[in-house]
C-alpha positions in Angstrom: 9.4 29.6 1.6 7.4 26.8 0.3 8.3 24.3 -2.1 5.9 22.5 -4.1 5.5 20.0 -7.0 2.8 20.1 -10.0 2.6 18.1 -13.2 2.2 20.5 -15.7 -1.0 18.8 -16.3 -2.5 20.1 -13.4 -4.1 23.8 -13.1 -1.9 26.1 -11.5 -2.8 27.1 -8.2 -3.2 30.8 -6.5 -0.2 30.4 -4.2 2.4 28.8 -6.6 5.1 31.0 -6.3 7.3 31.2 -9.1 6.5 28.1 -11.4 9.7 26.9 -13.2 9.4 24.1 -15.7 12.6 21.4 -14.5 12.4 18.7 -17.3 14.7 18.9 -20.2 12.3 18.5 -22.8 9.3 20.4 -23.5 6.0 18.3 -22.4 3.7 16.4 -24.9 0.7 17.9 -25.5 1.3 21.6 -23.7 1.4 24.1 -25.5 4.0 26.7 -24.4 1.5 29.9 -24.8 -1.0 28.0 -23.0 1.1 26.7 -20.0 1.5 29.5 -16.7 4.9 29.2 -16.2 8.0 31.5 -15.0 11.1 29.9 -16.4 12.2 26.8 -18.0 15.3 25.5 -16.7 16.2 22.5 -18.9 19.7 22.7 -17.7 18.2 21.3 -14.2 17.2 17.9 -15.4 19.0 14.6 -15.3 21.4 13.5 -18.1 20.3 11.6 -21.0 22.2 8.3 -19.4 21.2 8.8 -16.2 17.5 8.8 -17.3 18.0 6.4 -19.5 19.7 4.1 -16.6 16.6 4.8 -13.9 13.9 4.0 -16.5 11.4 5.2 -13.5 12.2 1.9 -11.9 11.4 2.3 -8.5 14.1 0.6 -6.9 16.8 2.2 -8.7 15.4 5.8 -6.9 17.8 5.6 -4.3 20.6 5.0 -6.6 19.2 7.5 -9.4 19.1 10.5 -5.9 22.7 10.3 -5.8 24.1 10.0 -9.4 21.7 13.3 -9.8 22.7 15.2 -6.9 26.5 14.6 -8.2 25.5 15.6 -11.5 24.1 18.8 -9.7 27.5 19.7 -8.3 29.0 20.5 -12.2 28.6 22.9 -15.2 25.4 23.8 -16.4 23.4 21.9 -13.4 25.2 23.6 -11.1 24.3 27.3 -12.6 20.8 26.0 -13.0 20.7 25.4 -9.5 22.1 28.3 -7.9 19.0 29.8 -10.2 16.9 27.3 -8.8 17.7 28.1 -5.0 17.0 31.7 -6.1 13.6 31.1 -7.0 13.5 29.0 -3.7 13.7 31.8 -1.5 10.0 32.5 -1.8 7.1 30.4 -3.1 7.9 27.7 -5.7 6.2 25.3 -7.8 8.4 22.9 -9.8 6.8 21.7 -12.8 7.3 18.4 -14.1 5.7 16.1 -16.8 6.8 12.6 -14.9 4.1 10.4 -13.9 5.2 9.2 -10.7 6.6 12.6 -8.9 7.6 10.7 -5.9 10.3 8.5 -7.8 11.5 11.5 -10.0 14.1 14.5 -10.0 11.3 16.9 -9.0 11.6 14.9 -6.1 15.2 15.1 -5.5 15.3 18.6 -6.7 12.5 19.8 -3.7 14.0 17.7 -0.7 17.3 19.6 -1.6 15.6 23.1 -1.8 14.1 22.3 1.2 17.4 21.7 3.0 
């Protein structure tokens, strides 16, 4: 199992895996019959306040990895999950539109797949 990040910016590669879209709203720009994806799993993003909070400030990451991961323990982020891990058990690519991937859920979201 291998567990990759891609902007959805970038082309797709031959050993993606399952490539599931993670941010809750749809990318600018991409149009959905042109992107090669598997699933979109809005569910798996970060609240709106949390986002809001981290403002992709750097030095809030390490604050922003733990109010995610306990907003990944409830409701629908949990169930998106589980799907998530799913997905995880062979190749797969998590598609984000975030700028800076290292300071972002896709982040958080692959370190935790990756166990």
């Amino acid at each position: 199992m291998t567990v990759r990040i891609r902007r959805v910016y970038d082309e797709p590669g031959a050993d993606d895996g399952a490539r599931v879209l993670i941010d809750g709203m749809w990318p600018r720009g991409v149009r959905k019959d042109v992107l090669d994806y598997t699933e979109w799993l809005r569910d798996i993003a970060p609240s709106k306040d949390l986002r809001s909070w981290f403002g992709h400030r750097p030095e809030r990451f390490a604050e922003f990895r733990q109010r995610y991961l306990t907003e990944l323990e409830f409701g629908e982020r949990a169930e998106a999950l589980r799907r998530l891990r799913d997905y995880a058990r062979d190749d797969l690519t998590l598609l984000t539109a975030t700028k800076d991937v290292d300071h972002s859920h896709a982040a958080v979201l692959a370190e935790l797949l990756r166990g």
